[in-house]
C-alpha positions in Angstrom: 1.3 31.8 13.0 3.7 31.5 10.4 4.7 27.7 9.7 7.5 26.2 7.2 6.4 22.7 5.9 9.5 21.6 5.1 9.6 18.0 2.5 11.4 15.9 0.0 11.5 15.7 -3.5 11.2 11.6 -4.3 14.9 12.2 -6.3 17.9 13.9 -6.1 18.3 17.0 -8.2 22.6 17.9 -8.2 21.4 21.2 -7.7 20.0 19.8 -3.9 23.2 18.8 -2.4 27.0 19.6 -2.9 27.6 15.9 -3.6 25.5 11.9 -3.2 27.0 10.6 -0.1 26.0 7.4 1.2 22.4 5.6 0.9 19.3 8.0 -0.1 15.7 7.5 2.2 13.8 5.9 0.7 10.8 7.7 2.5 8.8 10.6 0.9 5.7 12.0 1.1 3.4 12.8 -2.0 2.9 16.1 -3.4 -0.6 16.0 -2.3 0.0 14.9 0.7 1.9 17.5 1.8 -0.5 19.7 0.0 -2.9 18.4 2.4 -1.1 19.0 5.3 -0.7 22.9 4.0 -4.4 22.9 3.2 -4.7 21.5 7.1 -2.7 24.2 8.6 -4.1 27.1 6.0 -7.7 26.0 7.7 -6.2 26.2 11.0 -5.9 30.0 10.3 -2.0 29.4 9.9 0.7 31.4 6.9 2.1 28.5 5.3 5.3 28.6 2.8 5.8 24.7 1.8 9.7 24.8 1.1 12.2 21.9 0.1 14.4 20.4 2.7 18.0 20.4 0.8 20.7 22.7 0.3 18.5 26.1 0.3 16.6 25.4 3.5 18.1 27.6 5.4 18.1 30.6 2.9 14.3 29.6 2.3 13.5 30.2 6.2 15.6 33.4 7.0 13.5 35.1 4.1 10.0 33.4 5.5 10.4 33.0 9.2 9.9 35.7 12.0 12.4 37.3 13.8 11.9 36.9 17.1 14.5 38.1 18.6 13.5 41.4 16.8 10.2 41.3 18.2 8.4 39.9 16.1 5.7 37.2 16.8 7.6 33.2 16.7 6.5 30.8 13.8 7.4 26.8 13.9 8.0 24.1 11.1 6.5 21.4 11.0 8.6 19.1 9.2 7.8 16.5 7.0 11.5 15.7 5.7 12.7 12.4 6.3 16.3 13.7 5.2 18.1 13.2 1.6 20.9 11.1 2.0 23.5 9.5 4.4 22.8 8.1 8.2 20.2 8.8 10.2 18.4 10.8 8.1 15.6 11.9 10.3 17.9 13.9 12.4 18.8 16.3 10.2 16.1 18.6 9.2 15.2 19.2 13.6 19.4 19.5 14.0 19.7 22.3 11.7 16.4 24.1 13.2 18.1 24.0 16.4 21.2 25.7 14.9 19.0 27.8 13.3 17.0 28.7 16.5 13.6 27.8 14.5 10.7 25.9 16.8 9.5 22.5 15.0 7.1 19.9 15.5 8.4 16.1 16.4 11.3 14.7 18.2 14.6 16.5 18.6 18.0 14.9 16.7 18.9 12.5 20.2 15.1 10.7 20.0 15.3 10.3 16.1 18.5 8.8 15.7 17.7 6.0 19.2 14.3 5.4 17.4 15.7 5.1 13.8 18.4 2.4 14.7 16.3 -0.3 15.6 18.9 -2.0 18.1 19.3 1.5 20.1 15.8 1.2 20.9 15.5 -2.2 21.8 18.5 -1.9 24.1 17.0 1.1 25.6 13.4 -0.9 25.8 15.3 -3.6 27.5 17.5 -1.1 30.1 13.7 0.2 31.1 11.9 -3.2 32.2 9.7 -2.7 28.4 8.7 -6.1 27.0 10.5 -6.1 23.2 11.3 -9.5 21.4 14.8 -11.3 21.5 17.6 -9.8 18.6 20.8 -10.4 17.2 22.9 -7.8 15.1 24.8 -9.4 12.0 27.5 -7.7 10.3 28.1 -10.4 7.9 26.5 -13.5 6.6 28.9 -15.8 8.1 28.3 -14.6 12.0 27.3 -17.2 14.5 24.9 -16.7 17.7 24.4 -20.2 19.8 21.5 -18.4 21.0 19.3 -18.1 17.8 16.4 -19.5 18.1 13.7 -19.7 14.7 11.8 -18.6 13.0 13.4 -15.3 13.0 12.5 -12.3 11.0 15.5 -10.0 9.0 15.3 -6.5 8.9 18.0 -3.7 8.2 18.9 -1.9 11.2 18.0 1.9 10.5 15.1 1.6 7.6 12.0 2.4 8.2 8.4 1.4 6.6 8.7 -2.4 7.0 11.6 -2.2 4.2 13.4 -5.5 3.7 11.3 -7.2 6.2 11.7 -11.6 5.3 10.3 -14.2 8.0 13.3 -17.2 8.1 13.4 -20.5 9.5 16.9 -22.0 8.6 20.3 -20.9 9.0 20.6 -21.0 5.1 17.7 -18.8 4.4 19.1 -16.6 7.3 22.2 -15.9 6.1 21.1 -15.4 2.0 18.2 -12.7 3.0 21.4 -11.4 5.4 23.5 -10.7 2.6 21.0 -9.5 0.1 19.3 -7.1 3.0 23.4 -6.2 3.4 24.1 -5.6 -0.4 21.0 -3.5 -0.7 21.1 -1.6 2.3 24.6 -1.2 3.5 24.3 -1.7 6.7 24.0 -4.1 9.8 21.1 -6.5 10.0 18.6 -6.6 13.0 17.6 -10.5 13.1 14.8 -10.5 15.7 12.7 -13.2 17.4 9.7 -13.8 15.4 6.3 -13.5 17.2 3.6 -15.3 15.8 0.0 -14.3 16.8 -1.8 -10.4 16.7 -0.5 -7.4 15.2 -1.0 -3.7 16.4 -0.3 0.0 15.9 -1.0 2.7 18.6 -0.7 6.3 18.3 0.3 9.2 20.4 -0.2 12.9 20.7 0.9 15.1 22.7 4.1 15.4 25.0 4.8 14.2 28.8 2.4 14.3 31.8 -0.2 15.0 28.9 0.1 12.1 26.5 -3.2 11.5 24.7 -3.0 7.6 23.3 -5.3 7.2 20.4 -7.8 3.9 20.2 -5.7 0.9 19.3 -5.7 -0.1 15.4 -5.3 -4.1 15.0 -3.6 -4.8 11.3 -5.8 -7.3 10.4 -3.6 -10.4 9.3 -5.7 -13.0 8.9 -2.8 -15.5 9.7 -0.6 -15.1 12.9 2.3 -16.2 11.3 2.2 -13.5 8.4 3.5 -9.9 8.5 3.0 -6.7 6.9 5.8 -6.1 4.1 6.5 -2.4 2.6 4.4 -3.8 -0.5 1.5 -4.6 1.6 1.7 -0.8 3.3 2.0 0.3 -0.7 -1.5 -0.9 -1.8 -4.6 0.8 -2.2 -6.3 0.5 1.4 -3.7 -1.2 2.8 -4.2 -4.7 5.2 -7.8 -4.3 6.5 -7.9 -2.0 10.4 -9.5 -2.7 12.7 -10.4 0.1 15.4 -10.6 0.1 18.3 -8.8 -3.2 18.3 -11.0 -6.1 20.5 -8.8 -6.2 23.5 -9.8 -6.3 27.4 -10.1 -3.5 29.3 -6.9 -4.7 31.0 -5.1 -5.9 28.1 -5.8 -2.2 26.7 -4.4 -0.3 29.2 -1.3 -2.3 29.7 -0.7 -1.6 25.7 -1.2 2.1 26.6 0.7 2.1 29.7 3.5 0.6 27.7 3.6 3.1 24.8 3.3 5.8 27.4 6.7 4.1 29.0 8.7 4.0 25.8 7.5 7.0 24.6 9.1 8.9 27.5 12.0 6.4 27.8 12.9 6.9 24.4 12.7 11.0 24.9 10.2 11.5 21.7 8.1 14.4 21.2 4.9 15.2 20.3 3.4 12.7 18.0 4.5 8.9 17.3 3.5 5.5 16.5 4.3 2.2 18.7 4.6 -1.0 16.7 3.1 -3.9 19.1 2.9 -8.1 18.2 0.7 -10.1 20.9 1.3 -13.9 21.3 -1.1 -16.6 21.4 -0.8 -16.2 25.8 -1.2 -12.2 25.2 2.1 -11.2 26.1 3.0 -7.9 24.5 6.7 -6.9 22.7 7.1 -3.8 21.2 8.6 -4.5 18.2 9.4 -0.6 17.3 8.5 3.2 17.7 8.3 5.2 14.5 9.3 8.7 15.6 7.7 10.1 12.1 4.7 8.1 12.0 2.9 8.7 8.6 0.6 11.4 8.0 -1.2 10.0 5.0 -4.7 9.6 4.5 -4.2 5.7 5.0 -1.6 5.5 7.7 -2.7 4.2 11.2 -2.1 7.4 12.9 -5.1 8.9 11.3 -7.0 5.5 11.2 -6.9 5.8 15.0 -7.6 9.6 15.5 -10.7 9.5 13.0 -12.3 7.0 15.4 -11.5 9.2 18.1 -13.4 12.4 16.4 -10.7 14.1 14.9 -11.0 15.1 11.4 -7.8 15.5 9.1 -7.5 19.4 10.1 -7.7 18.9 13.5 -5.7 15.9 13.5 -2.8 18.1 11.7 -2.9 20.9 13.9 -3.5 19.2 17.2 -0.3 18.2 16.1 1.0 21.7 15.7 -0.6 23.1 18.4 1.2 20.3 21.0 4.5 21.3 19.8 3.5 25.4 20.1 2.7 24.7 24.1 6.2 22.6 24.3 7.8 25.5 23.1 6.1 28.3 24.6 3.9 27.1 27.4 0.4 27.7 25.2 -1.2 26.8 22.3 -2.1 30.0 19.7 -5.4 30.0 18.7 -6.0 28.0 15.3 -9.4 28.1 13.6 -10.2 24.6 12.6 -13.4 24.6 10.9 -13.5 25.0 7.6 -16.8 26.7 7.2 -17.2 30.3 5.8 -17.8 32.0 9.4 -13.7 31.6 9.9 -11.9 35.3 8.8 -11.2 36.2 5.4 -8.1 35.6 5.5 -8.0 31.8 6.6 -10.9 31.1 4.1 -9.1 32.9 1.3 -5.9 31.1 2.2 -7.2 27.7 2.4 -9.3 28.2 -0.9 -6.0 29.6 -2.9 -3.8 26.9 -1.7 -6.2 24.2 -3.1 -6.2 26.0 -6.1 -2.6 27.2 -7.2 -2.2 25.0 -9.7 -4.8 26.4 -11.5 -3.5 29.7 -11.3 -0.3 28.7 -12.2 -1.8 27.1 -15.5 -3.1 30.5 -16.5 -0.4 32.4 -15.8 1.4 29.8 -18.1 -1.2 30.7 -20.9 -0.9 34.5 -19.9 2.9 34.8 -20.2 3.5 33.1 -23.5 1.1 34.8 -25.4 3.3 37.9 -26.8 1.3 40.7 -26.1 3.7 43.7 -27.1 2.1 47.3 -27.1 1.8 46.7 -31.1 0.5 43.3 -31.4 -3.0 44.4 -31.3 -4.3 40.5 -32.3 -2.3 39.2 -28.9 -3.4 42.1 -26.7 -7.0 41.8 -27.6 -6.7 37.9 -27.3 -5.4 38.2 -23.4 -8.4 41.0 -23.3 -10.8 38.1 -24.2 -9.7 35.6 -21.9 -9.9 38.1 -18.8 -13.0 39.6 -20.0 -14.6 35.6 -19.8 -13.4 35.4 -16.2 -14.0 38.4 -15.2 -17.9 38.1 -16.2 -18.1 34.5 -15.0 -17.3 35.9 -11.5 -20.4 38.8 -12.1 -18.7 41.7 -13.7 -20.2 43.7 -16.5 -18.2 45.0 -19.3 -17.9 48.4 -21.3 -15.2 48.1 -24.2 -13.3 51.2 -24.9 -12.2 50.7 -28.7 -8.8 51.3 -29.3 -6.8 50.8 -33.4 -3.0 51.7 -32.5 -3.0 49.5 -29.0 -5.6 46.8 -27.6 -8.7 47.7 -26.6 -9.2 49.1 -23.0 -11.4 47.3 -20.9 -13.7 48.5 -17.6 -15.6 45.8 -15.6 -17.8 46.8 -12.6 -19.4 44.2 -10.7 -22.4 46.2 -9.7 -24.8 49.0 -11.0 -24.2 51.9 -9.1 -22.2 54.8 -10.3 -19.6 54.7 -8.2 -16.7 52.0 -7.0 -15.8 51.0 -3.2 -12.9 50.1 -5.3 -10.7 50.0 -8.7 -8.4 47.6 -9.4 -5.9 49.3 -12.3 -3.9 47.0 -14.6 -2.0 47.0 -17.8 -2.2 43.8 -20.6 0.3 45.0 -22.9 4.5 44.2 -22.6 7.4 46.3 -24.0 9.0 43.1 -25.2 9.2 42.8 -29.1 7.6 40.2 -31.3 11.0 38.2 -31.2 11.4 38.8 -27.5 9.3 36.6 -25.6 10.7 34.0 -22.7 8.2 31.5 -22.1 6.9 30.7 -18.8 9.4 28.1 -16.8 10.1 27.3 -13.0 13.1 27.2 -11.5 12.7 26.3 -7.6 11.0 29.0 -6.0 10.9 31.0 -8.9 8.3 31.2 -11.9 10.1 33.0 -14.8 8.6 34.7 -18.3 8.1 37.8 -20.1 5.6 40.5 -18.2 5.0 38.0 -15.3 6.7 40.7 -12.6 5.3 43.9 -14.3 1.3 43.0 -14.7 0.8 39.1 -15.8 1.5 37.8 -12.2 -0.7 41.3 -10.9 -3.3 39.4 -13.1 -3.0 36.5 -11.8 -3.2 37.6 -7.9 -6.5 39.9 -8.7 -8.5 36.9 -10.0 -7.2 34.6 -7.3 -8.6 37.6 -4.8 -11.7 37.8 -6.5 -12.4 33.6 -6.8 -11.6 33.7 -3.2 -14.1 36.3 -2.4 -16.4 34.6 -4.3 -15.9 31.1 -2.1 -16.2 33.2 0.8 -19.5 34.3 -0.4 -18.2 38.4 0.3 -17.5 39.4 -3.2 -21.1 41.0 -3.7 -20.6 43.2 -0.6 -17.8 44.8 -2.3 -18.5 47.8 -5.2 -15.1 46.6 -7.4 -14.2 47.9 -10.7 -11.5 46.7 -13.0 -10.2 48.8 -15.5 -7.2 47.3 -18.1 -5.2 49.2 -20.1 -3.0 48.6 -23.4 -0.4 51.2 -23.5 1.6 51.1 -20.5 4.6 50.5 -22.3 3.9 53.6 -24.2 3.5 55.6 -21.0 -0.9 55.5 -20.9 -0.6 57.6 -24.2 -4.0 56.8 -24.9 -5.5 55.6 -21.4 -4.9 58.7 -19.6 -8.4 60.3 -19.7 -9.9 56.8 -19.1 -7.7 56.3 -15.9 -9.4 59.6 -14.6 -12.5 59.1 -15.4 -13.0 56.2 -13.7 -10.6 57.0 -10.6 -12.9 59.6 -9.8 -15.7 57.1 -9.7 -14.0 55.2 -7.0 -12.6 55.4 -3.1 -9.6 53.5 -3.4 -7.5 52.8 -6.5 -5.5 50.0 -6.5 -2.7 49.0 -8.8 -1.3 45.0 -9.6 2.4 45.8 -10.2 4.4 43.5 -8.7 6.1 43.9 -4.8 9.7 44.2 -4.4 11.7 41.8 -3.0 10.7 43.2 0.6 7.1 42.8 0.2 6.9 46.6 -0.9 3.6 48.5 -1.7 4.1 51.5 -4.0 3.5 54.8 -2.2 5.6 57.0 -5.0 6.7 56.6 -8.4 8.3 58.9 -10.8 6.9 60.7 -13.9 7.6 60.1 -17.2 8.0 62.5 -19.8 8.4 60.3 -23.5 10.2 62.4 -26.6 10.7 62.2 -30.0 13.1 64.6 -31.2 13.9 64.9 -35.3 17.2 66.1 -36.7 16.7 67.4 -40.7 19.4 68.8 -42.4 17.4 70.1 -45.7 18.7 71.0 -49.1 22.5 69.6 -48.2 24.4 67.3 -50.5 25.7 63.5 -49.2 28.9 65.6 -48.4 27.7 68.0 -46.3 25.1 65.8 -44.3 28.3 63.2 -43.3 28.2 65.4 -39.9 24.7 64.7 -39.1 25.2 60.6 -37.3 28.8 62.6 -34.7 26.2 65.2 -33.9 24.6 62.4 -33.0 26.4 61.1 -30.7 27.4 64.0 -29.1 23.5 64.5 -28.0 23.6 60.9 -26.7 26.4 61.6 -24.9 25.4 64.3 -22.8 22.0 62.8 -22.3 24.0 60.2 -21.0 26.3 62.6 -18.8 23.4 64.6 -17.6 21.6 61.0 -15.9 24.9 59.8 -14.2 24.8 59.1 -10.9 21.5 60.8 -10.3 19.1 59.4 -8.2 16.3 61.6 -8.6 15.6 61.4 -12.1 16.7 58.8 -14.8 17.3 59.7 -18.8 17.2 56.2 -21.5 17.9 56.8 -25.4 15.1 54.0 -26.2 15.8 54.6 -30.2 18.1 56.4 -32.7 16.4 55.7 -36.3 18.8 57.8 -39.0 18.1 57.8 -42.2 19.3 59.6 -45.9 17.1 60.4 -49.1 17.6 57.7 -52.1 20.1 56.2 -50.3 22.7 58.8 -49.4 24.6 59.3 -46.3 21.7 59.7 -43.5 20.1 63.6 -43.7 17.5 62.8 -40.9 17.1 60.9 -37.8 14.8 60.6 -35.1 16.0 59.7 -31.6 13.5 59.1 -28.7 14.3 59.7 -25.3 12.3 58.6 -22.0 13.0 60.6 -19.0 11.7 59.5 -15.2 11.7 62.5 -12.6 10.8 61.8 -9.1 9.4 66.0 -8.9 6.8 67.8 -11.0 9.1 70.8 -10.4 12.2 67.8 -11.1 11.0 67.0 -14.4 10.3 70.9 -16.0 14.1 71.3 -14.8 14.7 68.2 -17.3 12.4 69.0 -20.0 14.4 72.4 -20.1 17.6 70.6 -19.8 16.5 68.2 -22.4 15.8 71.1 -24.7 18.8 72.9 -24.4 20.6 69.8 -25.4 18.8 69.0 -28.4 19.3 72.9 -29.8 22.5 73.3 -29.1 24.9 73.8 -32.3 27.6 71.4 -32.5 30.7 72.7 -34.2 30.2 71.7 -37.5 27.3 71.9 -37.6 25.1 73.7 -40.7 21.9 73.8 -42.0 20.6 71.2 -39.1 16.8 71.8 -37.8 16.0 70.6 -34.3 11.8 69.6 -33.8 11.4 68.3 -30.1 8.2 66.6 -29.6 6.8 65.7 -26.3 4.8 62.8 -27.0 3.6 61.6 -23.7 3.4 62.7 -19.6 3.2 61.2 -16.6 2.9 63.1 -13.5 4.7 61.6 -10.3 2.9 59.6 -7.7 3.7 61.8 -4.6 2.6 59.8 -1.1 -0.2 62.1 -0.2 -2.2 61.6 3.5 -5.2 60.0 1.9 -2.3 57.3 0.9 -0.6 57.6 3.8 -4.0 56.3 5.4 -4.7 54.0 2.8 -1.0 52.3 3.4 -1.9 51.9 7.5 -5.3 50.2 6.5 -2.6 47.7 4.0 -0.2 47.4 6.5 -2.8 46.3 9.4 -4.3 43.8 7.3 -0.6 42.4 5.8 0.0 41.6 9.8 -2.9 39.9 10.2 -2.0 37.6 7.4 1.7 37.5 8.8 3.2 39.3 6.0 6.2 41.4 5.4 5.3 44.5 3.6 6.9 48.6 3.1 6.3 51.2 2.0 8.0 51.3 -1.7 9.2 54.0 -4.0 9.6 52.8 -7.8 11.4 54.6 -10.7 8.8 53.1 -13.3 5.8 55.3 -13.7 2.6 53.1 -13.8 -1.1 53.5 -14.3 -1.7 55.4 -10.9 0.5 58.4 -12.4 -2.7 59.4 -13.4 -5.0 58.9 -10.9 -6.3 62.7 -9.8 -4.4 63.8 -6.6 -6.4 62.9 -3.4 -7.4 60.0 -4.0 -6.0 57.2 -2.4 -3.9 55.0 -4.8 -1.3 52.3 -3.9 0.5 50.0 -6.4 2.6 46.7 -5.9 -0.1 44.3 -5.1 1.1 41.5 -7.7 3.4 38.7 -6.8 6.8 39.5 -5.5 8.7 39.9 -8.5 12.4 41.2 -9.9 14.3 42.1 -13.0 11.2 44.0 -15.1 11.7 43.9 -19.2 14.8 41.8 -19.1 15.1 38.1 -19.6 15.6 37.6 -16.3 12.2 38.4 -15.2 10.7 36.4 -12.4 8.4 36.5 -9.7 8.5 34.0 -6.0 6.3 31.0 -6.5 5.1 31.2 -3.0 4.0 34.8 -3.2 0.8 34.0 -5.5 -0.9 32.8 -2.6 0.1 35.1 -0.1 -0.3 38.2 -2.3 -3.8 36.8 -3.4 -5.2 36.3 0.0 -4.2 39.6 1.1 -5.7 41.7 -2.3 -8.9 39.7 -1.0 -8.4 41.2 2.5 -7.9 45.1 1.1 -10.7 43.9 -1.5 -13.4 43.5 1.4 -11.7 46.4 3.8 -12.2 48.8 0.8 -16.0 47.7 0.6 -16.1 49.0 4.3 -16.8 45.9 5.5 
């Protein structure tokens, strides 16, 4: 199932909200804790995309949430948000999945804003015969209740977390913590009876006739006459648990019965907390329900589900898998075990997501080392640090020597002639020493030079393979990895290499990155590269004045000729003019890519090209024409060993509950020449945008999820 965990950042970007408005929660959840909770869910053989909860949300789920109403299988959120800003801020993360029509775990809008405002939910404890304490609400310091009775204890009205909590016993005392707790957080005060004796926490699962109420958790005091503040609940450990709590038989079920009551009184859902004091005569008051009872390692909710048996994972997607059957009557089947007999795909998942970060940080070093085609130094350095990876994971390594580009690299990670598998990928970037945009995030988005068109591809294949190695499969698979240097030159000086080894293998496999719709590449264009010289000989500065209009007029109708043409694409990369001893220019060379979706498409071209190039301008004397075609790339054309290799993809990229399609890309890439036959697909990088411009970015998200499923091919393409 696909699940959004939806959070809070601990502080307000601008860029989160239109404008601050009113008091901000003071509630948030660590980034590993909610990387635990997506480690959870990962191991419970769940697709999890871990997304913000503020102004984007909603553009965040309609790219990552199914569409059921389109057939498509239903995912949930489980939301961990307690809200940004503003009044009852639990309420508005499950209010804008109902307007979105998106399942979620945990209590609908009503419940959260009764349990959040403490004196709704006494009043509606009181209306239902449930034993709560005695209150009084104070606007101001200065109100007056005959009936107060001390010691009394002060708490703002709609915080959560024990915040503000102060034990009183004097009108003075009452009114100066009412108008600090007023001053600080703007609004009314719950002052509440004060009950001295034993403090409890009980925690439920689960949703009515089929409430599961977990053992009893005593907070262990040591005084009855002290309470737990927000600072206590801050420390490391906590106040000392005790569970199960020592209670009667009797005095245990009533506690249950009890939460049972408000739980279903109070209309919650799924999973909550029940705040309990006892008395010196064991008389029970609720004091409070949290309706987002904490998740963390050291809350009570999973203090009191560990003694019952459940670990962390099963904890989290018990939780999950109570809100599924709410919603649709059964639970999905999760995997929670995380041992190495689950399917690839969970295994993988759950591996990657505990180590993204780690990708991330060589990405980081990937994309700001410059590696242009002609910085040899930088192209061999990124060789070196693959090549050390590569060979800790098991591969073997034969160095093709190169002097005008890097050095090519094969790895195999077996000793048999032939490859279940080759994974194709380029090192080198287009952009020019000066060029280079470091690597920087910006929400979901991971930005730098070459990171769409092969760093992030890089990234994704040794995530695939470090997760085939966790899952103990990557020796059943025959993989080869071949990296070349001169992609941005077209594979000048790869081509032979690229067939030599393609030959060797079942399946090629290319690391480009996906389009924004998840696409695979199935086609791609050829590319024929030219470098055409203009020489005017034995003319004087006078006569070679015509040389930089004739020029332009070429330029021109290059230009004319690609207009509006979708089946082929002319670029004038470089127009280099020069003149002898420093007279008006009497040569240039200009150099021309063209990109033809045909074989028979680009000899149409090349003959257009040509006819271009030689035709005489008016004006034109003396001028010699010398068209050199420098470099070739044949089309991809989607052949039926493809078209078979895309089903086996597109099988496995349900499985893993992804989007992908079948993808036709201008750019020629490595697999241009990989022999006809042969079944070769590109686009199994990140999802990325915007190749060789400074705009360049790939989806954060899409690391893991692209990773997992290379792993999946990975192991299909070994037969296994």
């Amino acid at each position: 199932m696909k699940v959004s965990l939806i959070y809070n950042e601990k502080k307000i970007d601008p860029d989160d909200v239109i404008n601050v408005f009113g008091m901000t929660t003071k509630e948030h959840y660590s980034t590993k804790a909610v990387e635990r909770v997506a480690r959870a869910l990962e191991k419970g053989g769940h697709s999890v995309k871990v997304i913000e909860g503020d102004i984007h949300l909603a553009d965040e789920l309609r790219e990552f949430m199914p569409k059921v109403v389109s057939g498509e299988k239903p995912g949930m959120v489980f939301n961990m948000a307690y809200g940004i800003q503003g009044q009852n801020r639990y309420t508005h993360v499950p209010a804008m999945m109902e307007m979105l029509g998106i399942p979620y775990i945990g209590s609908g809008p009503a419940g959260h804003a009764i349990v959040q405002d403490k004196v709704m939910t006494k009043i509606v404890l009181q209306k239902n015969n449930i034993s709560t304490p005695g209150f009084w609400v104070f606007k101001t310091p200065d109100d007056k209740f005959d009936d107060l009775v001390f010691p009394v204890i002060v708490k703002p009205k709609l915080e959560s977390t024990s915040m503000g909590m102060e034990v009183v016993d004097n009108w003075n005392d009452l009114r100066k913590a009412v108008a600090i707790q007023i001053e600080k957080f703007q609004q009314d005060i719950l002052v509440e009876q004060f009950v001295s004796g034993r403090e409890f926490a009980v925690g439920l699962i689960g949703n009515s006739p089929n409430i599961e109420v977990l053992p009893i958790v005593e907070i262990d005091l040591g005084d009855p006459d002290k309470i737990q503040t927000n600072d206590d609940k801050k420390k490391t450990g906590g106040v000392d648990k005790i569970c199960p709590a020592k209670l009667s038989k009797e005095k245990t079920e009533e506690m249950k019965q009890m939460c049972i009551q408000a739980f279903t009184a109070l209309g919650l859902n799924d999973y909550s907390r029940v705040d309990f004091r006892m008395d010196k005569d064991e008389n029970l008051y609720i004091l409070e329900l949290n309706s987002m009872a904490s998740l963390g390692m050291g809350g009570s909710l999973f203090y009191a589900a560990k003694t019952a048996g459940y670990t962390y994972e099963s904890l989290i997607n018990k939780i999950l898998d109570v809100a599924t059957i709410r919603y649709f009557g059964s639970s999905q089947p999760t995997e929670t075990e995380a041992d190495l007999t689950q399917p690839l795909r969970v295994v993988a998942r759950t591996y990657l997501r505990g180590h993204l970060q780690n990708q991330k940080d060589t990405l980081r070093d990937f994309v700001n080392l410059n590696t242009h085609v002609r910085n040899v130094d930088n192209v061999n350095k990124l060789g070196t640090m693959l090549s050390r990876r590569l060979k800790h994971l098991g591969f073997n390594e034969r160095l093709h020597k190169q002097f005008e580009v890097g050095d090519i690299h094969y790895f195999k990670n077996h000793e048999e002639e032939k490859n279940d598998v080759l994974i194709i990928s380029h090192m080198d970037t287009h952009y020019g020493p000066n060029d280079l945009i470091s690597y920087f995030e910006d929400d979901d988005r991971i930005y730098g030079s070459g990171i769409a068109e092969s760093k992030g591809g890089l990234i994704v294949m040794l995530g695939a393979l470090h997760a085939l190695r966790f899952a103990k499969r990557l020796k059943k698979i025959k993989c080869g990895v071949l990296l070349t240097t001169d992609d941005s030159l077209g594979g000048r000086f790869s081509k032979k290499i690229v067939q030599q080894y393609s030959k060797k293998s079942k399946y090629i496999i290319g690391l480009k990155s996906a389009s924004k719709d998840g696409g695979i590449i199935t086609t791609c264009y050829g590319r024929n590269d030219y470098q055409i010289r203009f020489t005017a000989p034995n003319s004087t500065s006078s006569d070679i004045h015509g040389i930089i209009p004739i020029l332009g007029k070429k330029i021109t109708a290059i230009e004319k000729l690609s207009k509006d043409e979708k089946n082929y694409r002319l670029r004038t990369t470089s127009v280099i003019a020069q003149g002898t001893h420093g007279h008006t220019p009497n040569y240039a060379t200009l150099s021309i890519i063209c990109s033809f979706k045909t074989p028979s498409l680009g000899k149409t071209m090349d003959s257009k090209i040509r006819t271009i190039m030689k035709k005489k301008e008016s004006g034109q004397k003396n001028l010699e024409v010398a068209i050199n075609q420098i470099q070739t790339r044949p089309p991809v054309i989607e052949e039926e060993s493809d078209k078979k290799f895309y089903e086996m993809v597109e099988d496995l990229a349900e499985k893993h509950e992804l989007k992908i399609r079948r993808h036709e890309q201008i750019m020629s890439s490595d697999i241009s020449n990989v022999p006809s036959r042969l079944p070769a697909l590109d686009g199994f990088g990140p999802i990325g945008h915007k190749y060789r411009s400074t705009q360049e970015y790939i989806l954060h998200d899409s690391i893991t999820e692209r990773s997992a499923l290379l792993a999946s091919v990975l192991y299909r393409c070994g037969g296994n």
